[in-house]
Backbone as JSON, one array per atom type, in Angstrom:
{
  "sequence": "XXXXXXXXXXXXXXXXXXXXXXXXXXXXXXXXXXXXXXXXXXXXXXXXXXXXXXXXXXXXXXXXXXXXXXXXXXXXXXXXXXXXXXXXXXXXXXXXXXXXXXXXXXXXXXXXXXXXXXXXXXXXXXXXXXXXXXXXXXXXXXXXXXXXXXXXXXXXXXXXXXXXXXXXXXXXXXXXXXXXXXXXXXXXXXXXXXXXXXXXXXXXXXXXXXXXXXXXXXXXXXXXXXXXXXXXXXXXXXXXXXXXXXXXXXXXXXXXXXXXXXXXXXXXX",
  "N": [[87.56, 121.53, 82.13], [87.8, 119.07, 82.99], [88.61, 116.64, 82.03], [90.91, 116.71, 82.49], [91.8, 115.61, 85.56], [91.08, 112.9, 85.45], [93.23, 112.59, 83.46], [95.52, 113.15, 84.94], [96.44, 111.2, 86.5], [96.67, 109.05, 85.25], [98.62, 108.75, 83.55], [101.22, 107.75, 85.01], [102.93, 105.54, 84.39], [104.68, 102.57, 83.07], [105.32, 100.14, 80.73], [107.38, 97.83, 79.18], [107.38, 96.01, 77.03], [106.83, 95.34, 73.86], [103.78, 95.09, 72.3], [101.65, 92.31, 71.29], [100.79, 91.21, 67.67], [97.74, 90.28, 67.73], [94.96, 90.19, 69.2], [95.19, 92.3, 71.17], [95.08, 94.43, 73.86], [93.46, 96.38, 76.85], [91.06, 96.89, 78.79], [90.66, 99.71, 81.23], [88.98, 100.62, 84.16], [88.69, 102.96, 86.21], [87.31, 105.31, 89.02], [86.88, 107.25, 87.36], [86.62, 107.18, 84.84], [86.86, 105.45, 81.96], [90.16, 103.73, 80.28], [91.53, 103.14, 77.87], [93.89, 100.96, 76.62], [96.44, 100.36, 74.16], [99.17, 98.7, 72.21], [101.04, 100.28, 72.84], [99.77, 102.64, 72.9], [97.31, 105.36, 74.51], [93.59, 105.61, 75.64], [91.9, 108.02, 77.08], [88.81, 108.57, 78.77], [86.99, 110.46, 80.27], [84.19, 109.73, 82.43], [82.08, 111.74, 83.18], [81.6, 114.68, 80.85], [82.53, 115.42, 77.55], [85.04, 115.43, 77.1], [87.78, 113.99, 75.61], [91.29, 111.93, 75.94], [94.25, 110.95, 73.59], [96.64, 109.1, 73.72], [99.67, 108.78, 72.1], [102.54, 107.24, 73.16], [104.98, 106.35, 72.12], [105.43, 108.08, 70.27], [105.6, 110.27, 71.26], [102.76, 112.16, 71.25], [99.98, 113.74, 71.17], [96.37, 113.94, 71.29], [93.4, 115.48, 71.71], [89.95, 115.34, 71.84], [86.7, 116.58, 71.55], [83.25, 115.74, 71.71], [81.64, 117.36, 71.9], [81.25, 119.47, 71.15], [82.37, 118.8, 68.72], [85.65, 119.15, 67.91], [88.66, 118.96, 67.54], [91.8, 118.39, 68.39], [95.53, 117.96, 67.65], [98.42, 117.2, 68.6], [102.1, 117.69, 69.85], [103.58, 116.42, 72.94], [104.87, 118.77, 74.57], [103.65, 120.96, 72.75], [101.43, 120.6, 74.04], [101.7, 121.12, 76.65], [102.88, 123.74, 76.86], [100.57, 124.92, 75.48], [98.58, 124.08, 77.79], [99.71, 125.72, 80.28], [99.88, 128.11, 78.67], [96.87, 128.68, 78.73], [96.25, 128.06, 81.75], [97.91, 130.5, 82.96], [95.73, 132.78, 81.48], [93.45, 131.97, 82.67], [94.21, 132.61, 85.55], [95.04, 135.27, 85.43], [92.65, 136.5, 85.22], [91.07, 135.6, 87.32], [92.92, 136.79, 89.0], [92.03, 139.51, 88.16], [89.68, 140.0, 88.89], [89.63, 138.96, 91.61], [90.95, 141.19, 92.67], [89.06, 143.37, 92.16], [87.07, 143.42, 94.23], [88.83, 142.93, 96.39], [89.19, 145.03, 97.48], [87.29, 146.74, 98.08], [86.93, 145.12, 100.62], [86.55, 145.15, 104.47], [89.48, 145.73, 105.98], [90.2, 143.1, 108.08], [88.53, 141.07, 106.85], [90.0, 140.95, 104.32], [92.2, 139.9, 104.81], [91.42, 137.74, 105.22], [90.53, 136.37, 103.11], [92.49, 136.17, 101.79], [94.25, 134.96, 102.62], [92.84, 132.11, 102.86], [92.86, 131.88, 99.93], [95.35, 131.37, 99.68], [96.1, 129.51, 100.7], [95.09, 127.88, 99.57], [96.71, 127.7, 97.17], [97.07, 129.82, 95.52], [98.22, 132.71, 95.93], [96.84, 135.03, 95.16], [96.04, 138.33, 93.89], [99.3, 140.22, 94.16], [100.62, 138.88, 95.49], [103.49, 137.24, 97.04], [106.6, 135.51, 95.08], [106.22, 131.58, 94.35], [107.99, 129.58, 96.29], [110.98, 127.43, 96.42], [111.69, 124.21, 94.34], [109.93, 121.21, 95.67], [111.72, 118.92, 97.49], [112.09, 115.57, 96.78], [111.48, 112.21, 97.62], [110.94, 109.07, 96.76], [109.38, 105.93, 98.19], [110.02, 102.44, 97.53], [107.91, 100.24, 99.32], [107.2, 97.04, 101.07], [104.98, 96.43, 101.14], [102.19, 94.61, 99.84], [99.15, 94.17, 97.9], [96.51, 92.98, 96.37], [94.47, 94.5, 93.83], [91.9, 94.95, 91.46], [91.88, 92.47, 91.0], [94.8, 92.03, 90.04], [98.06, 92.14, 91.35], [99.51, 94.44, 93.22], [102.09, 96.8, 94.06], [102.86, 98.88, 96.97], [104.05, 102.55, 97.08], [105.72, 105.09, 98.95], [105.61, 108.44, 98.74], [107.66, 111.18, 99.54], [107.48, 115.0, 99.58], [109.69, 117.02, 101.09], [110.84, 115.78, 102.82], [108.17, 115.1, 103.96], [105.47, 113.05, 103.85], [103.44, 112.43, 101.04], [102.33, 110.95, 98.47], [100.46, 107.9, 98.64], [101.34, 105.24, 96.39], [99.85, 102.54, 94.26], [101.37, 100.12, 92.31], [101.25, 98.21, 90.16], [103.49, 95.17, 88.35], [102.5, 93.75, 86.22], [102.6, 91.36, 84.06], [101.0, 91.15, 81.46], [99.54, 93.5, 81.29], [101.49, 95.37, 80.91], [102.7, 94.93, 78.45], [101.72, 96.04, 76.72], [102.89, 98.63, 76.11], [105.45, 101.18, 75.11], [108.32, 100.99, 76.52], [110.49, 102.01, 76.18], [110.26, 105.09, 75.47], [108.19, 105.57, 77.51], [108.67, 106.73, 80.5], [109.56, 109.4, 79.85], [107.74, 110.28, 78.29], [105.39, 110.23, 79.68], [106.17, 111.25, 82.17], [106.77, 113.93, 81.34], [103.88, 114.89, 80.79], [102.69, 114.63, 83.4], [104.5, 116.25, 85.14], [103.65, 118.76, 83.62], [101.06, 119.32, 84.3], [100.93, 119.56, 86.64], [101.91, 121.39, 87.07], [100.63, 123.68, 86.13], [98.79, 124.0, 88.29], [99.84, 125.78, 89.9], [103.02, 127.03, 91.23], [105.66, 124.79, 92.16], [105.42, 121.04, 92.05], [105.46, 117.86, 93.65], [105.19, 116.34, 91.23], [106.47, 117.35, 89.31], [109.45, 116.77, 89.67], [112.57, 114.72, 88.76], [112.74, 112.84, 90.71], [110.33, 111.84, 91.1], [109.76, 111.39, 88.79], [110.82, 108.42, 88.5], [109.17, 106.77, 89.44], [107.79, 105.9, 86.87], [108.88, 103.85, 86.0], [108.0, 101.69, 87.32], [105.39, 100.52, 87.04], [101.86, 99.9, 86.33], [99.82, 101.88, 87.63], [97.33, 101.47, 90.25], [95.97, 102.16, 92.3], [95.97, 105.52, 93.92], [96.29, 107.32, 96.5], [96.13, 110.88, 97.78], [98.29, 112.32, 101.09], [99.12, 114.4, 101.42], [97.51, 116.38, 100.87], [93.94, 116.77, 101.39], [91.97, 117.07, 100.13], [92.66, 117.3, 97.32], [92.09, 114.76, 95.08], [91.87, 111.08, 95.22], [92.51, 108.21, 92.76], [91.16, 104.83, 91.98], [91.47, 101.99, 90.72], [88.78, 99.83, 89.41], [88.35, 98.08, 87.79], [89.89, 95.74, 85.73], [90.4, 94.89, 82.79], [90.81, 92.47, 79.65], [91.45, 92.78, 76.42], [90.79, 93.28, 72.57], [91.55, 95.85, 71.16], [89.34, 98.14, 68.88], [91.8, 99.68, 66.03], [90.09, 102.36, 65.36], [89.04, 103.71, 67.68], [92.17, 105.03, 67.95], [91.88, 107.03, 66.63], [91.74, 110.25, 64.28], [88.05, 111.72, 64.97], [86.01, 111.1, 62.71], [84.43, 113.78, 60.93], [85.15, 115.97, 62.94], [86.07, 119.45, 63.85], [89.64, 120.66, 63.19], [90.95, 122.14, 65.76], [92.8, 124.92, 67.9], [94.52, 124.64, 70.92], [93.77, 126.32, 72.38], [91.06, 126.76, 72.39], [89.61, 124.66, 72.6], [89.81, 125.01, 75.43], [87.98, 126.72, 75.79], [89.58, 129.42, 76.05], [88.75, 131.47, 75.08], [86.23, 131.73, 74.73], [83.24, 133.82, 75.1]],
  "CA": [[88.72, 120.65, 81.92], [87.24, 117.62, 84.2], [89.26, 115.49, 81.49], [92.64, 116.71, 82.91], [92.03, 115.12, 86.65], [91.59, 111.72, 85.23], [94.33, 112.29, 82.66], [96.7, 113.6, 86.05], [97.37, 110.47, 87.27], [96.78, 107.76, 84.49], [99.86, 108.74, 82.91], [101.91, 107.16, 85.88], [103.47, 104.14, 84.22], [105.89, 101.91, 82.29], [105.51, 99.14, 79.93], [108.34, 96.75, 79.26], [107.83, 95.48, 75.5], [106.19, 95.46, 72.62], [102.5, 94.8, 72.19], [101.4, 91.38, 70.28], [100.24, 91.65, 66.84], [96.33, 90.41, 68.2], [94.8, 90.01, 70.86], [96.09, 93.25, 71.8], [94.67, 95.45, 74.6], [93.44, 96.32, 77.78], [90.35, 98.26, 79.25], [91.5, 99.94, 82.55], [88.09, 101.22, 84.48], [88.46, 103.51, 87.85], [86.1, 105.61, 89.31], [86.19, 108.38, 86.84], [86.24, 106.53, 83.87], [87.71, 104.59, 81.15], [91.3, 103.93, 79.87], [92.07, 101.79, 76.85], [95.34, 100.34, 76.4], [96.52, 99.32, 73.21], [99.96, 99.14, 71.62], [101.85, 102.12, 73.0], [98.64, 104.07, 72.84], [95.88, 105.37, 75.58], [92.77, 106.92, 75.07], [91.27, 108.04, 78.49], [87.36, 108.83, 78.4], [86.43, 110.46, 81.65], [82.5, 109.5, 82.44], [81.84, 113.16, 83.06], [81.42, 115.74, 80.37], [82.54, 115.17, 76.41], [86.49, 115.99, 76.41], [88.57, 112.38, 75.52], [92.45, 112.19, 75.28], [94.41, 109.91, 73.13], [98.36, 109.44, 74.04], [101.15, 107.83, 72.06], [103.64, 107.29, 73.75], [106.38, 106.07, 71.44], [105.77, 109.16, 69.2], [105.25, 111.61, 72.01], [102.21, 112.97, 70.77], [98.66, 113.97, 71.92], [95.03, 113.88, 71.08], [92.42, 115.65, 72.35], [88.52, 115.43, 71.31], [85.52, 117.09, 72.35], [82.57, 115.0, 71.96], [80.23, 118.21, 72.72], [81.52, 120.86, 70.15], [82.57, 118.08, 67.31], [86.4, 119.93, 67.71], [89.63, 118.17, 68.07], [93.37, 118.95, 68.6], [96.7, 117.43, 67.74], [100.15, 117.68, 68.57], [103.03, 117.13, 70.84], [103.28, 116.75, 74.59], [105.3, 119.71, 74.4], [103.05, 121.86, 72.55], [100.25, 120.18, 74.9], [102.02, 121.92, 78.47], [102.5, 125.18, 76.3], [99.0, 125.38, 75.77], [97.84, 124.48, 79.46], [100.26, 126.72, 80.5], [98.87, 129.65, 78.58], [95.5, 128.85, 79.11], [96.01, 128.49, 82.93], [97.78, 131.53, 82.97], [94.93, 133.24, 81.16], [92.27, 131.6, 83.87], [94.37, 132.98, 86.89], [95.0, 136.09, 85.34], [91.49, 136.81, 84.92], [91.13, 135.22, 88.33], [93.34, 137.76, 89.86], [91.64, 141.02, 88.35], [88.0, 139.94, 89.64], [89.94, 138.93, 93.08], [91.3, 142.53, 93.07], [88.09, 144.63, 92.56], [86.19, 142.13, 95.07], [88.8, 142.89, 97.69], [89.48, 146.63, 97.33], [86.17, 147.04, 99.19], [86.45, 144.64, 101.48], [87.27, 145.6, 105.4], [90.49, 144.8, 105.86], [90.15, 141.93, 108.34], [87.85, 140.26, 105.66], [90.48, 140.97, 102.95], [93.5, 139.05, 105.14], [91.13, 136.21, 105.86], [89.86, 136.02, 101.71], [93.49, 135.9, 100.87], [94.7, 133.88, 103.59], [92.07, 131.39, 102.4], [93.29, 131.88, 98.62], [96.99, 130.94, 99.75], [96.22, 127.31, 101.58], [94.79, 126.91, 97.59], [97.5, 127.16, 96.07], [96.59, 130.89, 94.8], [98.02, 134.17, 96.37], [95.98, 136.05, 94.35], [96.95, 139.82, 93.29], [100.57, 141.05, 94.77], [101.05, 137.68, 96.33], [104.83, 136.56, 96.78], [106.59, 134.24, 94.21], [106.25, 130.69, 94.75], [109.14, 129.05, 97.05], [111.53, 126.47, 95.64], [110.68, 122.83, 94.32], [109.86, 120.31, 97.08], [112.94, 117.47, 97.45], [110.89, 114.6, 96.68], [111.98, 111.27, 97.75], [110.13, 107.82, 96.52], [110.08, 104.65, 98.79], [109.77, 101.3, 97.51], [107.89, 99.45, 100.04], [107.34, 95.64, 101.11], [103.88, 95.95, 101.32], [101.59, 94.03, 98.73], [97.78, 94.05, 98.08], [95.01, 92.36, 95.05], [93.69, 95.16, 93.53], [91.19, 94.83, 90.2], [92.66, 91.18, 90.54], [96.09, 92.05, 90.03], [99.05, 92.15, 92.11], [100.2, 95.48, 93.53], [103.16, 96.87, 95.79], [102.75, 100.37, 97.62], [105.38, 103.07, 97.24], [105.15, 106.39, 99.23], [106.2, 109.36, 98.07], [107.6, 112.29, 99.96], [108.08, 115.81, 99.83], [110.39, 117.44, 101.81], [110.34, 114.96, 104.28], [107.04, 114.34, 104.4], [104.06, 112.14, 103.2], [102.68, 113.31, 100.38], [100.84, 110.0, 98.33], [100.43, 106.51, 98.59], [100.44, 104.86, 95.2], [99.89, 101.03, 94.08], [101.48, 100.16, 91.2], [101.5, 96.44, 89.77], [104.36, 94.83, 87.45], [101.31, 92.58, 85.5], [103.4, 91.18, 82.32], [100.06, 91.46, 80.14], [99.52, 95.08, 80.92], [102.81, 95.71, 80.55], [102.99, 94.38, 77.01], [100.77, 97.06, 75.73], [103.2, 100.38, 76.27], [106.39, 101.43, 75.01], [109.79, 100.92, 77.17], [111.62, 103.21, 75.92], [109.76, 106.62, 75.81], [107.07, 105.76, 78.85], [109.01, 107.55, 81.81], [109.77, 110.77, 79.15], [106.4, 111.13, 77.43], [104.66, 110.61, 80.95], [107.02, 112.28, 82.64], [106.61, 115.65, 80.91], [103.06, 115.21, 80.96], [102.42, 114.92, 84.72], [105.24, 117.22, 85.06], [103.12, 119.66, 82.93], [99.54, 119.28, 84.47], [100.6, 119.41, 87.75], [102.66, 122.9, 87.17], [99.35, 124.68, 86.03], [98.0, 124.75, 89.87], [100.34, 126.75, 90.69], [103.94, 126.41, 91.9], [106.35, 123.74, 91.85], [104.74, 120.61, 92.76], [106.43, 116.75, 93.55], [104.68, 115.55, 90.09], [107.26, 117.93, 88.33], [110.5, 115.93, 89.83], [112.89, 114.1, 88.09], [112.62, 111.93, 91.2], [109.07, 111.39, 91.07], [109.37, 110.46, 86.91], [111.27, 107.09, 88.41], [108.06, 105.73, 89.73], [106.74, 105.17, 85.6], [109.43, 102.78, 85.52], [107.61, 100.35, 88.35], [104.52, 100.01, 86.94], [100.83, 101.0, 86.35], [98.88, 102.34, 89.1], [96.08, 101.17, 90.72], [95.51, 103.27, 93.52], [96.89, 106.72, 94.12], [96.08, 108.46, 97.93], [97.21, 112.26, 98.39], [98.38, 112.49, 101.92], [98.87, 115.97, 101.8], [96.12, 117.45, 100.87], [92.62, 116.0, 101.66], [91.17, 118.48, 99.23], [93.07, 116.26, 96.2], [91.53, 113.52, 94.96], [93.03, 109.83, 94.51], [92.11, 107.19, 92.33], [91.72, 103.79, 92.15], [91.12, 101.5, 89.51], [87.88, 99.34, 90.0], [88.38, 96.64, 87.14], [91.11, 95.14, 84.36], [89.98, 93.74, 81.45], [91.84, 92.25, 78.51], [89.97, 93.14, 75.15], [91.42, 93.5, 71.34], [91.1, 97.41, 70.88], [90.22, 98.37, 67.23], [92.55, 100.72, 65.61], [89.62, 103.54, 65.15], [89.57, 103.86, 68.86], [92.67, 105.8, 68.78], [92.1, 108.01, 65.29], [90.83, 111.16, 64.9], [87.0, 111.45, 64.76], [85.14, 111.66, 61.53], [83.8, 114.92, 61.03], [85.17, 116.72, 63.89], [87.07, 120.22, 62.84], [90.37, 120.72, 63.93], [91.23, 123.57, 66.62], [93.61, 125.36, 68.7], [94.07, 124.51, 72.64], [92.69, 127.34, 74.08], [88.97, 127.03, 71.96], [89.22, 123.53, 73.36], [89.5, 125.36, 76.82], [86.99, 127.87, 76.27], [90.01, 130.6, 76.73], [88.52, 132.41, 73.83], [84.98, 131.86, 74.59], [83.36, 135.28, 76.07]],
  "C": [[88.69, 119.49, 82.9], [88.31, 116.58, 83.74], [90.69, 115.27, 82.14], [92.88, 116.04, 84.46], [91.71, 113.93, 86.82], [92.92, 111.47, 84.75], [95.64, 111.89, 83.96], [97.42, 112.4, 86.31], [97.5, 108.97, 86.13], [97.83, 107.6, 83.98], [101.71, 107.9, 83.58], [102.25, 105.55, 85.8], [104.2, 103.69, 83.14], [105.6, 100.87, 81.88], [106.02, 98.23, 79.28], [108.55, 96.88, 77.79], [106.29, 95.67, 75.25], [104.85, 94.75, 72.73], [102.48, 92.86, 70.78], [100.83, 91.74, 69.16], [98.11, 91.64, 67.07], [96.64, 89.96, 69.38], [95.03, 91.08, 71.9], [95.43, 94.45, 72.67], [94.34, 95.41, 75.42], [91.85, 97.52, 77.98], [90.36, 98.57, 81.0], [89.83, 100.51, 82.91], [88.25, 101.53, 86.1], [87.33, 104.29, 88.19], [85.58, 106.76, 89.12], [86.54, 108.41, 85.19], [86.94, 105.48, 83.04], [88.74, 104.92, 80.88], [91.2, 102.54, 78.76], [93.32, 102.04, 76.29], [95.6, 99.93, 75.25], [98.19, 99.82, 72.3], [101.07, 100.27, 71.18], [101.03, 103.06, 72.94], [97.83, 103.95, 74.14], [94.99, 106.18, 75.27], [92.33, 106.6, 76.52], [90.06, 108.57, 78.24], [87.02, 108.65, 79.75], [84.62, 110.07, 81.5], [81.56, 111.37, 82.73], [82.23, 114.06, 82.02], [82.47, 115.17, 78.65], [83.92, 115.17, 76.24], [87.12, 114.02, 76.51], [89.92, 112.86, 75.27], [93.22, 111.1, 74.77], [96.22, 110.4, 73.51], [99.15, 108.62, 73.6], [102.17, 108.42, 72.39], [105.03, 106.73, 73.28], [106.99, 107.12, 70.79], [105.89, 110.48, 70.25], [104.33, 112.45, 71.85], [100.59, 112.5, 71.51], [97.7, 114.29, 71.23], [93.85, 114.61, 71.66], [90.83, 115.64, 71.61], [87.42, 116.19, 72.1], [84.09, 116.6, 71.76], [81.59, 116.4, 71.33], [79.89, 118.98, 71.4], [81.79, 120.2, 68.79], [84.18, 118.93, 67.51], [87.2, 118.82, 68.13], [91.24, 118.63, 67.8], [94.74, 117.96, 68.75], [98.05, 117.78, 68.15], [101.09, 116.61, 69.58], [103.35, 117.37, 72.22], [103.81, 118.08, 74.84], [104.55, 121.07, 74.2], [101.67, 121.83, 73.81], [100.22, 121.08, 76.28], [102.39, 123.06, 77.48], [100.99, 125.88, 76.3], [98.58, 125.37, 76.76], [98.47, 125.64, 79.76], [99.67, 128.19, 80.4], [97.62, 129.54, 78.49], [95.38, 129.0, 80.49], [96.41, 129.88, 83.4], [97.07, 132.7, 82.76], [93.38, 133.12, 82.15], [92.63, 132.72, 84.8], [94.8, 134.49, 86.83], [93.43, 137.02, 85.52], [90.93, 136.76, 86.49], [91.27, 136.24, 89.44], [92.66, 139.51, 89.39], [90.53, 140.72, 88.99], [88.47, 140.11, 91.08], [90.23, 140.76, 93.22], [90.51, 143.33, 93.25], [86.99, 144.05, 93.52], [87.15, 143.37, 96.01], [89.26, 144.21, 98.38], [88.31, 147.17, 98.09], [85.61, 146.37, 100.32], [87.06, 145.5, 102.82], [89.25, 144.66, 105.51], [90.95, 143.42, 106.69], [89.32, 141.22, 107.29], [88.64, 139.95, 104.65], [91.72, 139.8, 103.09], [92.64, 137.96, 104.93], [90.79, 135.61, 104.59], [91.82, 135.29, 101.32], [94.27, 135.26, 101.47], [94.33, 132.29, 103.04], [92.6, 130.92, 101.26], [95.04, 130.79, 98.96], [97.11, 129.57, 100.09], [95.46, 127.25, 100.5], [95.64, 126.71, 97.23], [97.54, 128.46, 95.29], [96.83, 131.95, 95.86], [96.95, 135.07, 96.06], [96.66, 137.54, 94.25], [97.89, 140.07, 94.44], [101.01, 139.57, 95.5], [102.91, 137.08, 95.85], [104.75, 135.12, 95.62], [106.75, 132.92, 94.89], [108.12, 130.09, 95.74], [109.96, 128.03, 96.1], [111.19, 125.33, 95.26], [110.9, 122.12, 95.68], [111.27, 119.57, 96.58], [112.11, 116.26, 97.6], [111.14, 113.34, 96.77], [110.53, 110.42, 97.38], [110.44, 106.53, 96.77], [109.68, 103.44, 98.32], [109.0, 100.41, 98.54], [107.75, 97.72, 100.16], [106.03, 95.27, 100.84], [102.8, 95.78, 99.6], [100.21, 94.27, 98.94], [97.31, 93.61, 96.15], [94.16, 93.44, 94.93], [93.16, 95.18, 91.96], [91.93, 93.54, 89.85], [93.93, 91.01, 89.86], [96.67, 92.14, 91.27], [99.91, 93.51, 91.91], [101.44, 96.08, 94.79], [102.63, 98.63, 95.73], [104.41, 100.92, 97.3], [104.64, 104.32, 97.84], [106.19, 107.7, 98.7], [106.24, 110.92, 99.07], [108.21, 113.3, 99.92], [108.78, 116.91, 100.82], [110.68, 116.86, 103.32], [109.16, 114.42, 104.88], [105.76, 113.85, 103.6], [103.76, 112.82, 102.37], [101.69, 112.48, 99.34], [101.67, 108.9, 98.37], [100.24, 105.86, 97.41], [100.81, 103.24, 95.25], [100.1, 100.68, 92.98], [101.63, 98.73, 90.71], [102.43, 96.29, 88.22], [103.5, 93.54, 86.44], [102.02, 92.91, 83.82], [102.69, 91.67, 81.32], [99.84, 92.33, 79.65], [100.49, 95.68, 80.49], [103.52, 95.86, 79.31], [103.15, 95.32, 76.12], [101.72, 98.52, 75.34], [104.91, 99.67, 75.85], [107.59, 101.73, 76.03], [110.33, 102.0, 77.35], [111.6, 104.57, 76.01], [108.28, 106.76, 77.32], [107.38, 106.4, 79.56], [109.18, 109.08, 80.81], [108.58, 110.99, 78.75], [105.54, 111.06, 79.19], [105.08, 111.27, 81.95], [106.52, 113.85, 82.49], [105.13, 116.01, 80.98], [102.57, 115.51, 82.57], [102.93, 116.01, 85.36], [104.05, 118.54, 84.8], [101.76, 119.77, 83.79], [99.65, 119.71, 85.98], [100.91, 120.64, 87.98], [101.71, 123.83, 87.2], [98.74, 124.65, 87.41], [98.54, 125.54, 90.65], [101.52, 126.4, 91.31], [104.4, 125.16, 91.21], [105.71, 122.61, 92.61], [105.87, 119.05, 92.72], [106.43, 116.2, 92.18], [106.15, 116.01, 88.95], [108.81, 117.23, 88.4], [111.09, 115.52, 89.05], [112.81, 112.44, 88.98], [111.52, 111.02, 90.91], [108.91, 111.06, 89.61], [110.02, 109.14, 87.17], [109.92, 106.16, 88.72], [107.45, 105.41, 88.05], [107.53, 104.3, 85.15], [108.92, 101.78, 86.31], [106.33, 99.92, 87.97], [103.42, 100.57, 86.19], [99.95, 101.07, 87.32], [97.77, 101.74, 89.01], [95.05, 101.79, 91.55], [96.63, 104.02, 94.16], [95.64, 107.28, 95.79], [96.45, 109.36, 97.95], [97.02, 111.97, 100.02], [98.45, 113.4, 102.46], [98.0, 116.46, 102.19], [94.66, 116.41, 100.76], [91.9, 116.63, 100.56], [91.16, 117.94, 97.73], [92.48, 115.09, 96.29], [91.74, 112.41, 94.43], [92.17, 109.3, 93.27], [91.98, 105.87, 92.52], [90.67, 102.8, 91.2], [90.42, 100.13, 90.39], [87.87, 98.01, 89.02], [89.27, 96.58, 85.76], [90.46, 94.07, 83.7], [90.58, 93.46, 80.08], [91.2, 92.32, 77.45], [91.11, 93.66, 74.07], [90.61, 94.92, 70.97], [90.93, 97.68, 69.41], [91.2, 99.68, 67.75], [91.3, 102.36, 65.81], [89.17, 104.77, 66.57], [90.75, 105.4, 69.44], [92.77, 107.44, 67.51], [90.96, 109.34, 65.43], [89.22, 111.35, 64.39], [86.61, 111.8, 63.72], [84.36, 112.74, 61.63], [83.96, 115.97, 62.38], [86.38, 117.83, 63.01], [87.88, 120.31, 63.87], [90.5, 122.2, 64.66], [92.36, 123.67, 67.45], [93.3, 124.88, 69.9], [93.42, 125.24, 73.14], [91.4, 127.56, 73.52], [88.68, 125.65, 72.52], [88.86, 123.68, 74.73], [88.56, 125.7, 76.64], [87.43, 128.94, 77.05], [89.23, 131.5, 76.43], [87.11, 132.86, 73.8], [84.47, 133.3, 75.45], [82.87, 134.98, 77.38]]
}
């Protein structure tokens, strides 16, 4: 699922108005792959491994392809975090019986220090307490500006519980702006980030209602975690304005349709 830690953060933005009839699109390129913009739609196409996702955002609905297998999957963001959901659940279940007959023979200093280890993941592993409450997630506007992919970006930081947690750069660029829907951008991206970020476990800032005001300021450029060093930002390396066709965002000729979790490879043995 490589596709889902581009998807994570592309979804982090807001669009003003209505797309022109031509002329109409955008190709976004950071440094783990493509994004094309066009008309309330995105298709993201990480450069690693065959999975693509397509996202309108007026309709609320989702795309996925697999390149590899010829397989592809429709629906609604909704059904979309149902399925992660029970597919991650199905990972970390699986996760936790291997961890268990692993650590049933370990000594028991070895077994604190495995599951000690597990816990600064993000992963008790078997018998492990339930997660704590959500973070309180404040998001600061700042003053500070920077030219990134030849746009114009401002910084905002974002913190939970008081403290640092990322740096993002988001630019108010009219053109890009054009391309995405107003009205459902902070709700359809919302629920998705929301959703992607829940599967690692715990409540995380992404899930907020605070943290869904930042897709009204912009679209990102460059995301920092401050937290965790371990997370990995983005940052978008070039903006280009380009008339997207339509076939772009349709579903592929000859691919059969499937369930989420054969797209995971819950199902596979």
């Amino acid at each position: 699922m490589r596709y889902l830690r581009a998807a994570g953060w592309v979804v982090l933005a807001l669009f003003p108005l209505a797309a022109p009839a031509a002329e109409a699109g955008y190709a976004i390129t950071d440094e783990g792959g493509q994004t094309l913009v066009s008309r309330g739609r995105l298709k993201l196409a990480p450069k690693e491994g065959d999975v693509s996702m397509v996202v309108d955002v007026g309709r609320g609905r989702m795309q996925i392809a697999d390149a590899g297998r010829r397989l592809y999957w429709e629906g609604t963001v909704e059904q979309y975090c149902e399925g992660m959901r029970g597919a991650m659940a199905g990972v970390m279940a699986a996760m936790d019986k291997r961890m268990a007959e692993q650590l049933k023979d370990m000594p028991p200093a070895q077994r604190e220090q495995v599951q000690q280890m597990m816990r600064q993941m993000g992963h008790g592993g078997p018998g492990a307490p339930p997660a704590g409450p959500p973070p309180q997630v404040t998001v600061e506007r700042t003053g500070d500006m920077a030219t990134i992919a030849g746009l114009s970006a401002r910084k905002f930081r974002v913190l939970a519980n008081g403290a640092p947690y990322q740096e993002v750069w988001l630019t108010a660029d009219a053109g890009l702006m054009r391309e995405m829907d107003a009205r459902r951008a902070p709700e359809t991206f919302g629920r998705m980030s929301g959703c992607m970020a829940s599967t690692t476990g715990g409540e995380r800032p992404e899930t907020s209602a605070e943290y869904r005001k930042l897709f009204a300021e912009g679209w990102p450029l460059k995301l920092t975690f401050l937290a965790d060093s371990r997370l990995r930002g983005t940052t978008v390396l070039k903006v280009e304005q380009r008339d997207i066709p339509e076939g772009e965002f349709a579903v592929p000729a000859g691919y059969r349709a499937a369930p989420l979790d054969e797209l995971f490879r819950v199902s596979d043995p």
